[in-house]
C-alpha positions as CSV (number, residue, x, y, z in Angstrom):
1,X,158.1,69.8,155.2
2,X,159.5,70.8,158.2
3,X,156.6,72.6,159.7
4,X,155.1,69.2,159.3
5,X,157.7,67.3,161.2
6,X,158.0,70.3,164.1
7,X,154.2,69.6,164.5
8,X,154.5,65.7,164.1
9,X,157.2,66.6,167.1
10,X,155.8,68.6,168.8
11,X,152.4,66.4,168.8
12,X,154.8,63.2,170.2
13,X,155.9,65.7,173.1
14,X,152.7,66.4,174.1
15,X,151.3,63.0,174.0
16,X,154.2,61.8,175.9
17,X,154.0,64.6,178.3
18,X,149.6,63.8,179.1
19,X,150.8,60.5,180.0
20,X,153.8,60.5,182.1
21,X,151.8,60.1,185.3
22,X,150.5,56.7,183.2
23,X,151.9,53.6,182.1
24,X,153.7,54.4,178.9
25,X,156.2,52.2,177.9
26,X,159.0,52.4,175.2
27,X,161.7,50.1,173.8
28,X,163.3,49.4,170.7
29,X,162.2,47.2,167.4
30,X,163.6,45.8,164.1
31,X,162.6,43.7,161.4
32,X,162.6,42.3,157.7
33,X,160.3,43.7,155.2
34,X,159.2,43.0,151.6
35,X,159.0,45.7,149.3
36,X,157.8,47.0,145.8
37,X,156.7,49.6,143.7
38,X,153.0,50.0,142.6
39,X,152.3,51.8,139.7
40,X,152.1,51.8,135.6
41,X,154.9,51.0,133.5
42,X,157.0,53.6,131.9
43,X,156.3,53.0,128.0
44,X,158.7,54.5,125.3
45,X,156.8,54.0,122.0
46,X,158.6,53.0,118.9
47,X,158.0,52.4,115.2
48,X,159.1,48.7,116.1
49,X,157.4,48.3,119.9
50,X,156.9,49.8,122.9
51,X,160.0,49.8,124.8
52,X,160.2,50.5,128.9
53,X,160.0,49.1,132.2
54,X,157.6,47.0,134.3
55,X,157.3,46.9,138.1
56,X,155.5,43.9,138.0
57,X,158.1,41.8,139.2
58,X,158.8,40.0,142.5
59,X,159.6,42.2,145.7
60,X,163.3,42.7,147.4
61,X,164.2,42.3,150.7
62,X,165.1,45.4,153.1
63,X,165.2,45.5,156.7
64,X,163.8,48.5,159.3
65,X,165.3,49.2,162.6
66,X,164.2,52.0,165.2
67,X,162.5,52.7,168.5
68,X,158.7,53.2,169.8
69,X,156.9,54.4,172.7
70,X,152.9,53.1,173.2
71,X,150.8,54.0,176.4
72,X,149.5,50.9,177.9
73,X,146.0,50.7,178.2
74,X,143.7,48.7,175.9
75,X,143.0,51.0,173.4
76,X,146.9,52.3,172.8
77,X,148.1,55.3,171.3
78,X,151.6,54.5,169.8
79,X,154.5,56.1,167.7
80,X,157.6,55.2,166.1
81,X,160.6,56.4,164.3
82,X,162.0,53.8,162.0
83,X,164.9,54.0,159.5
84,X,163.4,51.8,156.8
85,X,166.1,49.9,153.9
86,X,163.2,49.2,150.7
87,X,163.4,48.6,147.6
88,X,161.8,47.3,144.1
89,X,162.4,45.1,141.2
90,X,162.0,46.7,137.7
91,X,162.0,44.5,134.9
92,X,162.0,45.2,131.0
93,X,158.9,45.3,129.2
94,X,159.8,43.0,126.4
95,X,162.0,40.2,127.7
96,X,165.6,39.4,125.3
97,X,168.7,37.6,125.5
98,X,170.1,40.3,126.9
99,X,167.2,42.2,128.8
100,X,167.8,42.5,132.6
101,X,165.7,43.1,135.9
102,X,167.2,46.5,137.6
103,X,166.7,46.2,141.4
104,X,166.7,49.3,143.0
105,X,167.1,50.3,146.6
106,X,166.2,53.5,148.8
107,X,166.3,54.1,152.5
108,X,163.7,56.5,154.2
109,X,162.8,57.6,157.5
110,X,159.6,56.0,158.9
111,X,157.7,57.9,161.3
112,X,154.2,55.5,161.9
113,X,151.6,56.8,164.8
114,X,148.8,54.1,165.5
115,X,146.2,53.9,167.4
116,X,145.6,49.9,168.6
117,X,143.5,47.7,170.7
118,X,145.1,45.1,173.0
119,X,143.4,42.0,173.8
120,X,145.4,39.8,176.5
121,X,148.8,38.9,174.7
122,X,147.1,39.7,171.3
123,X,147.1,43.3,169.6
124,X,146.0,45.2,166.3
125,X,146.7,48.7,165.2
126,X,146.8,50.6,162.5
127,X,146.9,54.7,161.4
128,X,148.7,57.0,159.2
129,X,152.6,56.8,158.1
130,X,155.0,60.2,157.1
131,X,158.0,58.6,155.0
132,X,161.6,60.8,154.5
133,X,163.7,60.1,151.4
134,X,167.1,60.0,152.6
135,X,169.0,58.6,150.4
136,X,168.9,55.8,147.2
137,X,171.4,53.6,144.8
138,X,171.3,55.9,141.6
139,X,169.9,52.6,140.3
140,X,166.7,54.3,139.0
141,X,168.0,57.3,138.1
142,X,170.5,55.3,135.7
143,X,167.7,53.1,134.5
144,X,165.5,56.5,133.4
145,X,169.0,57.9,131.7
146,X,168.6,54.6,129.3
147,X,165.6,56.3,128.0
148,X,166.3,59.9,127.8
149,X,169.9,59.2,126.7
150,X,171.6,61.2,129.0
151,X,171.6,61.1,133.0
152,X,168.0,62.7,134.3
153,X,169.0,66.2,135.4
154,X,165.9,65.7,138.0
155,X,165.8,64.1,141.4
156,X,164.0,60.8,140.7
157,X,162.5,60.5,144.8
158,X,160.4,63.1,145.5
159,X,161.5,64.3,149.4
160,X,158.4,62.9,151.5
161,X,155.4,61.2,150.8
162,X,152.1,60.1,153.4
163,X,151.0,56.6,154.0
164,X,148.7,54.2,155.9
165,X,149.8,51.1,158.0
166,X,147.8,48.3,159.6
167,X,149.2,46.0,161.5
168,X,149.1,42.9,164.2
169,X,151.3,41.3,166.3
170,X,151.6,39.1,169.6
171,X,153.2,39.4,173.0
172,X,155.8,36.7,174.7
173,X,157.4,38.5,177.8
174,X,159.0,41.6,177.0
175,X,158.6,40.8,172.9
176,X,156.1,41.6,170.2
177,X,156.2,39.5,167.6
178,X,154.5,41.5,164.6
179,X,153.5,42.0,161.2
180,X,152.5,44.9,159.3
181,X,151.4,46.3,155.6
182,X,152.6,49.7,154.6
183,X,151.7,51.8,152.0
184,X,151.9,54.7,150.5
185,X,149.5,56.9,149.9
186,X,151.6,59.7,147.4
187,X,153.8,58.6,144.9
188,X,157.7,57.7,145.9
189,X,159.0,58.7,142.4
190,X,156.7,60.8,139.6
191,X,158.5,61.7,137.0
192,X,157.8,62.4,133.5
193,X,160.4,61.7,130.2
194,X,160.2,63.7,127.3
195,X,160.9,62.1,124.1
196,X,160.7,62.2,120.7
197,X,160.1,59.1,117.7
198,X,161.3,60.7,114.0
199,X,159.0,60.7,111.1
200,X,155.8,60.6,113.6
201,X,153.1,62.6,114.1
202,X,153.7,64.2,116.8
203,X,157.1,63.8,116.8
204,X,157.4,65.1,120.5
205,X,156.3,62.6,123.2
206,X,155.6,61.8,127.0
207,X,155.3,59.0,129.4
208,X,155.2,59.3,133.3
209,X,157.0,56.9,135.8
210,X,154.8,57.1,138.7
211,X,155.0,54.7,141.8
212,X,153.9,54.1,145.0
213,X,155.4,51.8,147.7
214,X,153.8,48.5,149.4
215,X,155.6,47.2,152.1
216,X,155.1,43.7,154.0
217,X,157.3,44.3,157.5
218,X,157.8,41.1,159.9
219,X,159.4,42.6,163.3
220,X,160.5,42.3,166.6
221,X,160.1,44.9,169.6
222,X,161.4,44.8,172.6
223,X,160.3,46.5,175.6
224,X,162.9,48.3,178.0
225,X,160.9,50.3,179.9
């Protein structure tokens, strides 16, 4: 991992560096984005029913804040570095009086690089997207201790994971007013629970919570230089 973000670096460097005798501008961008997990549900299997969790359920809202730098011609080359709040809801796959939806939240570090086009105030862009856990709730990691009866001696994020983003947005002075889907491409969590149902053949069991993100972002840059 970190001889992929000392090239990811060391690419911005030299990118800023062929165009410093150009128009390159930079400035500073936040927004509110939409979030949840993709994936299949995590089934525990039962001599009654299957027991687990669903991420079919509605998004949460989480919000991204951090700074960009674009050159300025009409086909743009652009780059970003966002601190990203998302999330998911996980709901229960058979609904009771006392079943629950577990929201969970995680943060990561966003680190887009587009390339665009830029018609008159209008623009699109789109490219590939490196995500950095950083840090979560413990939500999920005390949702999969419900099923292995004890808490998961694993980390439940895995430390990285590679995306895609495509993206529009207009311009009003100094703003960009924009909207963008992300995704990712490698799981966000993959993990696997080992179990065991008595009097069954085999006794000794497996499912795997695997998931990847989807992200609807609605910003606001501003330019400063």
């Amino acid at each position: 991992m970190r001889k992929i973000l000392s090239a990811l670096f060391f690419a911005v460097a030299i990118l800023s560096q062929t165009y410093a005798q150009k128009n390159l501008e930079w400035g500073v961008k936040a927004g509110v984005q939409l979030s949840q997990f993709r994936g299949n549900p995590l089934t525990i299997e039962s001599s009654a029913m299957p027991v687990g969790a669903s991420t079919e359920a509605p998004p949460t809202v989480g919000y991204a804040v951090g700074a960009y730098f674009k050159t300025t011609e009409s086909v743009f080359l652009q780059g970003e570095v966002m601190l990203s709040v998302k999330g998911a809801n996980i709901k229960p796959l058979a609904i009771t009086s006392t079943s629950k939806t577990t929201k969970v939240q995680y943060t990561q570090l966003d680190i887009p690089l587009s390339i665009g086009y830029r018609h008159k105030i209008w623009e699109v862009s789109g490219g590939p997207l490196i995500s950095v856990q950083l840090a979560d709730d413990g939500e999920l990691k005390k949702l999969l201790g419900t099923f292995l009866g004890k808490e998961p001696p694993f980390k439940v994020f895995v430390p990285y994971t590679f995306g895609y983003q495509l993206g529009g947005g207009v311009h009003v002075g100094k703003l960009l007013v924009g909207v963008r889907y992300l995704s990712s491409i490698m799981p966000v969590t993959s993990q696997v629970i080992n179990y065991t149902i008595p009097n069954a053949t085999p006794p000794e069991r497996q499912s795997r919570f695997e998931q990847r993100s989807s992200v609807w972002q609605f910003s606001l840059a501003l330019r400063i230089n």
